[in-house]
N, C-alpha and C positions, 0 to 999 in steps of 0.2 A: 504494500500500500504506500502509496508514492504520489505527489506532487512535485513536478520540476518544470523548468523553461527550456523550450529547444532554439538552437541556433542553425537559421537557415543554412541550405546550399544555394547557389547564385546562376541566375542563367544572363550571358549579356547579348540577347539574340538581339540582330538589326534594328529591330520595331521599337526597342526598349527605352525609354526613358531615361529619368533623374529623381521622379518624386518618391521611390522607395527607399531612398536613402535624405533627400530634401526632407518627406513628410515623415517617414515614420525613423528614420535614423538608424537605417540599415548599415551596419558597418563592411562595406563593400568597395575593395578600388575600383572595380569595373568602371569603365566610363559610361556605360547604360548600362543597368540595369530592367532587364526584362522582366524576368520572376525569380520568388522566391519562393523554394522548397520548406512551406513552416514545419510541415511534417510528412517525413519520409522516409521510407526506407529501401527506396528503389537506387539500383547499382551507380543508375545517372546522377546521382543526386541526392545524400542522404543529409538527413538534419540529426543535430550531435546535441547530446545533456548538456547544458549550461548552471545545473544547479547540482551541488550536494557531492555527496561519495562516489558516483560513477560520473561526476562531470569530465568531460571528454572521449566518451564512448557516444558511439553511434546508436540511433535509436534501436537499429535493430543487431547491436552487439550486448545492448542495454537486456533485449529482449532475451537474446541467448544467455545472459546471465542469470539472468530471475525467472526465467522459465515465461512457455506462454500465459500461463494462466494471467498476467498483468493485463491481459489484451480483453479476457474475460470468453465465456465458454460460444454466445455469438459468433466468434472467429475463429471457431475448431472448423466451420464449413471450407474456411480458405485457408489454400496450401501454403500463400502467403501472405506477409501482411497488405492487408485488402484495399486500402487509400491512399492518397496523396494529397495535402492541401499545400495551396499556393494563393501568391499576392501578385497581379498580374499587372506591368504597366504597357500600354500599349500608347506610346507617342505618335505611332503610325501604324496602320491597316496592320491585321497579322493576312495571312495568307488565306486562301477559299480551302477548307478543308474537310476531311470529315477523317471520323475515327473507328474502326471496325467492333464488333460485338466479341464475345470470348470465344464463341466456339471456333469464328473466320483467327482472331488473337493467338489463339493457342494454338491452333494448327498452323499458320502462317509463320508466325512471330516467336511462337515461344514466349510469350507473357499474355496479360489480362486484356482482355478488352477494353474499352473507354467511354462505361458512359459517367456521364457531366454534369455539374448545375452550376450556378454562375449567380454572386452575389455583385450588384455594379456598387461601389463603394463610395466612387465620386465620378463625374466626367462633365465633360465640356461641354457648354450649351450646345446644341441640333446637333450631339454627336448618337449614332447609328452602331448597329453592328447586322451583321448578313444570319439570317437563319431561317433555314429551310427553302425552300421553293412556293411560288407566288399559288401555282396551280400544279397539279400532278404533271408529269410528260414522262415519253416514253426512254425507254432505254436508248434506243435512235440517237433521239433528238437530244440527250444527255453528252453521249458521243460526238455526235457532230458539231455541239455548240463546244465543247471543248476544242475541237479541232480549230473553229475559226473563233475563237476567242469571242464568243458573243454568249458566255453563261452567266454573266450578268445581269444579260435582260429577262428572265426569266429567276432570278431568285428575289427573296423576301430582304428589304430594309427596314428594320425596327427603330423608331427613335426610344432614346435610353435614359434613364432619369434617375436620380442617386436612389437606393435602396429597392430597382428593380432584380427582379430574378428571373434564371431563366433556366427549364430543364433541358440538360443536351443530351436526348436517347442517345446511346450508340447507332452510328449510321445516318443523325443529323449532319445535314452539311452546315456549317456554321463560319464565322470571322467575325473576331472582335474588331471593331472599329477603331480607329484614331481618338486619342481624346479620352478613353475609360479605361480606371481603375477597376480589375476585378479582383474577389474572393472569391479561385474553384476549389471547388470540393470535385473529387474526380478519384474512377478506382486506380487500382498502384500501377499507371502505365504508361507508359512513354513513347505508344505508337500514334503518330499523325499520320495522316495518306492529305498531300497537298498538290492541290489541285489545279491551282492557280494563283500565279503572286506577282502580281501587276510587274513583269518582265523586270526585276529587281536580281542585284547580284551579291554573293555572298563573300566574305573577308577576300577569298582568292580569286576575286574580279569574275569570277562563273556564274553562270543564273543558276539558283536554288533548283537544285533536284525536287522533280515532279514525280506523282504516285498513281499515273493516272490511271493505270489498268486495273490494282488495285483498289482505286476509289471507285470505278465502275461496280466493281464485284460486290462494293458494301453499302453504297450509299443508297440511299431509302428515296424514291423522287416524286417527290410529294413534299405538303408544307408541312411546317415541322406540327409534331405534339402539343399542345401547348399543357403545362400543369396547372391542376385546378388550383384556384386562389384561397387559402387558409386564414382564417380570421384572429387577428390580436387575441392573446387571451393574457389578460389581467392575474399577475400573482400579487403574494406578497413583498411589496419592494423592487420590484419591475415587471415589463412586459414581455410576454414569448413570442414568437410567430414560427410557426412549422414553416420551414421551404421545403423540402424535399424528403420524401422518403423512400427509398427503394431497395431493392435486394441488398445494394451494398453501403446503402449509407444512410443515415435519418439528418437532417443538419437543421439549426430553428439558428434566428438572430433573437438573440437579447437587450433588451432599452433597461439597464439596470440603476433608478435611482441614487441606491445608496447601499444595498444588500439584497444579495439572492442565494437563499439557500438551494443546492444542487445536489445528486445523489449518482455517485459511479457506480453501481453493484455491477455484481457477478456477472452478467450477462455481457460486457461491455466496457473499454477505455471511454474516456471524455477527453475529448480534445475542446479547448477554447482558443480564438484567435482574436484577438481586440483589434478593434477599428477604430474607437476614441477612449480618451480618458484613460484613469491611471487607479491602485490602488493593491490591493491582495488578493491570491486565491488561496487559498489558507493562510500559511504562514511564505508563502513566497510572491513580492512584489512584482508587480508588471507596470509597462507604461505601452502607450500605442505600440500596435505593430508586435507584439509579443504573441510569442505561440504557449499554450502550456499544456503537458500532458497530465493528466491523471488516470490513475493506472485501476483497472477492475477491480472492484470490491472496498476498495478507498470506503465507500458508504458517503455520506453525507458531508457535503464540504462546502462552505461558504464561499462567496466573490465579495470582495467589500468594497465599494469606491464608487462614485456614477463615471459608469464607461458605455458602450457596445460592443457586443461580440458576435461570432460565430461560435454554436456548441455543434458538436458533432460527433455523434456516433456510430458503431455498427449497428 
């Protein structure tokens, strides 16, 4: 039973920014920063203890130490550990993408499939991001519009507004926009299939590698899912909202006045990731931008401070 803070891993992809380190004091030389890994365990990318007796083990060296059971009996179903959360800044378009389901993942890839939900954090007035398609079309015409560069006209533009969400099935074609900060919650995988990335070249002057045969095989052509809308519910000392809940992960945001009592049991770790404001979760400090694990079975643990957060579980 465990309370600690993890310290990201850092992605500096082209598109990426300056406000993860501006706003929330990400300590990164990167000269952009794209995302950051708050909690992970995938080989790309692992996020490391920052508190206590195993600070500077990796999360999931942390894990092989204490055994799974920290993770809670929910995650006996996965072979591995089953998420990823990140803090996404996207100063420019990310690329027309989409992400395969597990059974295409694990036969192809060798890892999990990817599906998504997407909290927007902050972004720039009329900024957008691409998802799903406007009207169903055919395989064909999916094809073809790849070929001559007209899959544009044919997908969906969302305008985006601070504290939207968004569900990204697996096999959604999706693109974050210019302009938005996200919090994904997403299973533990590191496969894109990219589709299209407005003729743009990567550090060694080449244009980014496209996925396109692949993307044929998985993407769904049609407009996306939309997930039904979950109404505030009123606790003691702050507000919950469900965003998502699905095979692999339940996520709610938090408006915490001043105190919120919380409960890890056995079923399940609690991950929290603050968006504002400062204060305790137990006895370990946070300030924006802080990830913290708490480990199954913990039982009931307090957050003290008026912040927001993302909680999240299996």
């Amino acid at each position: 039973m465990a309370i600690f803070r993890l310290t990201p891993a850092f992605k500096d992809y082209l598109w990426g920014g300056t406000r993860l380190r501006d706003d929330f004091q990400k300590d990164c030389d990167f000269e952009k920063i794209a995302e950051s890994w708050e909690l992970s365990c995938h080989k790309d990318g692992a996020s490391v203890v920052a508190d206590g007796e195993d600070k500077g083990l990796t999360l999931e060296q942390y894990i092989e130490k204490h055994g799974k059971a920290v993770l809670g009996t929910d995650c006996e179903a996965f072979e591995s550990f089953p998420i990823l959360i990140k803090l996404i800044d996207a100063k420019d378009n990310l690329s027309v993408q989409v992400h395969p389901n597990n059974e295409y993942a694990q036969r192809v890839e060798g890892e999990y499939g990817k599906t998504e939900m997407w909290y927007v954090v902050d972004c720039d007035e009329g900024a957008e991001l691409l998802y799903g398609f406007k009207k169903e079309i055919s395989k064909e015409e999916f094809a073809q519009r790849i070929a001559d560069n007209t899959l544009l006209e044919v997908t969906q533009n969302v305008p985006v507004h601070k504290g939207d969400v968004f569900f990204i099935e697996a096999g959604t074609l999706h693109a974050i926009g210019k302009g938005i900060l996200i919090a994904e919650i997403q299973q533990n995988s590191n496969t894109t299939y990219r589709i299209y990335d407005y003729g743009r070249v990567g550090k060694d002057g080449k244009p980014r590698e496209l996925h396109v045969e692949k993307a044929k095989d998985v993407t769904r052509l049609a407009p996306a899912k939309k997930y039904p809308e979950t109404p505030i519910e009123q606790k003691d000392g702050f507000t919950q909202k469900l965003m998502a809940s699905c095979e692999y992960f339940t996520t709610f945001v938090l408006d915490i006045e001043s105190r919120a009592v919380l409960n890890a049991d056995d079923k399940s770790f609690n991950s929290v990731l603050i968006l504002e404001g400062e204060g305790t979760v137990g006895d370990v400090p946070f300030k924006k931008g802080d990830s913290i694990f708490i480990t199954a079975g913990t039982g009931s643990y307090t957050i003290d401070g008026r912040c927001k957060a993302i909680l999240t579980k299996v």
